[in-house]
N, C-alpha and C positions, 0 to 999 in steps of 0.2 A: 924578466923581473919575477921573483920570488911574491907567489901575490899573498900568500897567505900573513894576518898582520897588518898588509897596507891597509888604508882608506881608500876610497874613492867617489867620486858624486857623478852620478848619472842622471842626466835629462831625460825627459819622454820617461817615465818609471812607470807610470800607469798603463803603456800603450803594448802591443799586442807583441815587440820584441822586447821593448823596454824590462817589462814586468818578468818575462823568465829571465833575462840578461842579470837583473838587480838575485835574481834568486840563484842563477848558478856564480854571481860572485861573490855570496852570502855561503853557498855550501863552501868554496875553497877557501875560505877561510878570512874572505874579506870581509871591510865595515863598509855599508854603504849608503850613503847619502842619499835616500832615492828623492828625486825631484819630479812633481807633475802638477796637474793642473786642477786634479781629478781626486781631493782626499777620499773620499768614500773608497776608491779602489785604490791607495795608498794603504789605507786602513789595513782593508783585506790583505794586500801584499805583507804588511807587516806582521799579522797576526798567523800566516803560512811560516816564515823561517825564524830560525831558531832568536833565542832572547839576545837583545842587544844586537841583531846583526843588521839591521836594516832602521836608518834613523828617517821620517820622511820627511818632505819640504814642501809647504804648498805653495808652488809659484807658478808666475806663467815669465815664461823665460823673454819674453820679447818687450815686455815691461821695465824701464828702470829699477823701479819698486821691486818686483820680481827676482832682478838679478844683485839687487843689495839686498833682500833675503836671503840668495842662497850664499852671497858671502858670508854673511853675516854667520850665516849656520857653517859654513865650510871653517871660518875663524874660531868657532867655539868645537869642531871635534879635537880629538883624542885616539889615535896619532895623527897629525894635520894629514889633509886629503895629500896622495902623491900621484892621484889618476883623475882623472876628468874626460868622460864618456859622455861625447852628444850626440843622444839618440833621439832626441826629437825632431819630428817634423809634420809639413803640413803637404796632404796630396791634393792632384788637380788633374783630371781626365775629360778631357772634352774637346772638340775644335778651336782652335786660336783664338779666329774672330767670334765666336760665341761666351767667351771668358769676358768677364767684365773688369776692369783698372783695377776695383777695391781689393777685388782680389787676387789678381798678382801682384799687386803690391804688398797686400797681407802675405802673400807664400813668400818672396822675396826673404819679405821683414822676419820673417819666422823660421825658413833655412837656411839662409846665408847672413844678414846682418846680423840677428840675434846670437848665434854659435862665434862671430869675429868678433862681438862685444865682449861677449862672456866667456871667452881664453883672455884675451885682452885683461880681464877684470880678477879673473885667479892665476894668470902665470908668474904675478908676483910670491904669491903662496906657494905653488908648485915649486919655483927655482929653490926656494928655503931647503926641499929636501933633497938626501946625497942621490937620489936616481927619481925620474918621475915620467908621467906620459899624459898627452892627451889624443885620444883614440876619436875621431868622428867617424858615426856609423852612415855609411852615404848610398851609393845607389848602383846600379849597373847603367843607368842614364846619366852617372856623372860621368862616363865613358864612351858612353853609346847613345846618343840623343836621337829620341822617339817619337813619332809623329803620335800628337793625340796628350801627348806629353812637354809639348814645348815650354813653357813656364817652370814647371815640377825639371827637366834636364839642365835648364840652363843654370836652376839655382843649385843643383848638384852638383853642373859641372865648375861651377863659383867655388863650392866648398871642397872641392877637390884640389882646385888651385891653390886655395889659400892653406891646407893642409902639406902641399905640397911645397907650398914657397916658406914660411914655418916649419918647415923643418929643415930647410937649407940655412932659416936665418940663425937657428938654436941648433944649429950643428954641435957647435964648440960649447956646450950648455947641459946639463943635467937633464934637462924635459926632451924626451924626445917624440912625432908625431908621427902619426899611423891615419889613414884612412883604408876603411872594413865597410864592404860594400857586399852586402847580401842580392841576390836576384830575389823574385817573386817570392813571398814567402804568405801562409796560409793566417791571415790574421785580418779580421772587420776592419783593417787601414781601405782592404778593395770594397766598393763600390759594388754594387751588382753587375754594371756592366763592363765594370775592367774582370771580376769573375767571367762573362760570357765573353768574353775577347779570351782571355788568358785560356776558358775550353774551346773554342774554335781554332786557335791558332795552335793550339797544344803547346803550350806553354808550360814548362816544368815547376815544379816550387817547392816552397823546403817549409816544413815543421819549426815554428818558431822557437820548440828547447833546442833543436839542433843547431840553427843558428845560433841559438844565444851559445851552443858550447864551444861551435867554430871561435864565436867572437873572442869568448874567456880564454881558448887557446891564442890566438892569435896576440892578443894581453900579454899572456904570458911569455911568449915565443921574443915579444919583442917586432913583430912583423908589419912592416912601412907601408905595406901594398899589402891589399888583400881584393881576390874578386873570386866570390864561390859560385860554384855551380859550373857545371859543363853544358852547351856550350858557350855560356855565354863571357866566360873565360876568354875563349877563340874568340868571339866578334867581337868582344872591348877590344882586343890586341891588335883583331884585321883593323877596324875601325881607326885606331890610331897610326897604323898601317899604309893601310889602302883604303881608305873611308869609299869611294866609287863602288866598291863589290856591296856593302851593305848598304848604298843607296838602292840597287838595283835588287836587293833580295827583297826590303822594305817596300816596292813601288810594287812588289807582287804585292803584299799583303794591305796595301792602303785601302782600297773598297773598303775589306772588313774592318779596319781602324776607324776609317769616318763611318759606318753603319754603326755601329757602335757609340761613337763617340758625341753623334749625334742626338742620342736617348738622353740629356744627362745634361748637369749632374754637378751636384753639389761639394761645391771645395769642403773638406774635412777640416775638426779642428788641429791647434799644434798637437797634440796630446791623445787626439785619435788612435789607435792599434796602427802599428808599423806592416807593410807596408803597401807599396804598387806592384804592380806588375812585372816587372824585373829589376828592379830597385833601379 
């Protein structure tokens, strides 16, 4: 897709991939919708790129209210949105049974129910135009499920599914879906001690313009499946695989998961900087 011209509304716009993501889609030439939680640093976002390229939207997307706000705003641009970018979400590091209900229930409700609402709620807008996309930006644990990470993988691997079963159902359809899954990337989404897990285990991670410019390409390109980064490229793919070989690489590194995991550790909000430890 030719992006320069389109619209687009992006979720998480405040947040640590959100905010360069909305800016390198504002240099190629797009308009964009940026959506967050957090006006103060919408503000700022705005007053960085250029005039007119960045409209924001203060919602919290897990809210009704929230998600008829951002129709509402999505029905009044000029040219109507033909991309829809969910990049918000909410992390969670720590032992199973040391996590409390309110809050997997809150992470649940914040990456996976909120994002199937709100396609649900603009794929009528979307289909209006002659080509369209909706891109969710998801995780390397929506492939690879993480001890320390159980709640934050399973609702990854939820929006993987639904990303993927959408776009078998919108085959024959104008919109078509993409899930773009960044690994570990350098942004206040980590916690201190997923930072001290990610240097212990030497855990690679990327600079959040370069992902956002992976992301804008892969936009562009049209590309259904996206998972960056080497190796964790190879373990999603063993993992769906021969998932038993990265049990047994995993069971090396548990001690330092649960030492770690054990310090901690407060769930982030939706809108917090993107993201964990190997997405």
């Amino acid at each position: 897709m030719k992006l320069a011209g389109q619209t687009a509304i992006v979720t998480g716009a405040s947040g640590g991939i959100g905010a360069p993501l909305c800016a390198a889609l504002a240099h190629a030439g797009v308009r964009v919708l940026a959506v967050g939680r957090n006006e103060a640093r919408l503000r700022s976002l705005v007053q960085r790129m250029p005039a007119d390229a960045l409209h924001p939207v203060v919602a919290d997307v897990v809210t009704p209210e929230g998600q008829a706000r951002i129709l509402e705003a999505a029905e009044a641009m000029h040219p109507a949105p033909s991309m829809l970018v969910v990049a918000h979400a909410q992390s969670a590091f720590g032992l199973f049974e040391e996590q409390d209900a309110e809050s997997m229930a809150r992470l649940v409700q914040t990456n996976l129910v909120a994002p199937m609402q709100l396609i649900r709620l603009l794929l009528p807008l979307l289909r209006t135009q002659e080509r369209a996309a909706v891109a969710v930006v998801g995780s390397t644990f929506g492939s690879l499920a993480f001890p320390g990470f159980a709640a934050y993988s399973a609702s990854k691997f939820g929006l993987r599914g639904l990303t993927e079963a959408l776009a078998r159902e919108y085959a024959d359809s104008p919109v078509r879906f993409q899930y773009l899954s960044p690994r570990a990337t350098r942004t206040p989404f980590n916690t201190a001690a997923v930072d001290a897990l990610n240097e212990e285990l030497k855990v690679a991670s990327d600079a959040p313009a370069d992902v956002a410019r992976h992301l804008v390409r892969a936009l562009e390109r049209g590309t259904a499946r996206l998972q960056l980064g080497w190796p964790e490229k190879l373990f999603a793919r063993i993992n769906g695989l021969v998932p038993g070989l990265v049990d047994r690489n995993l069971h090396a590194s548990l001690p330092v998961i649960q030492r770690h995991g054990r310090r901690q550790h407060p769930t982030l909000p939706e809108n917090a900087p993107h993201e964990t430890l190997a997405r």
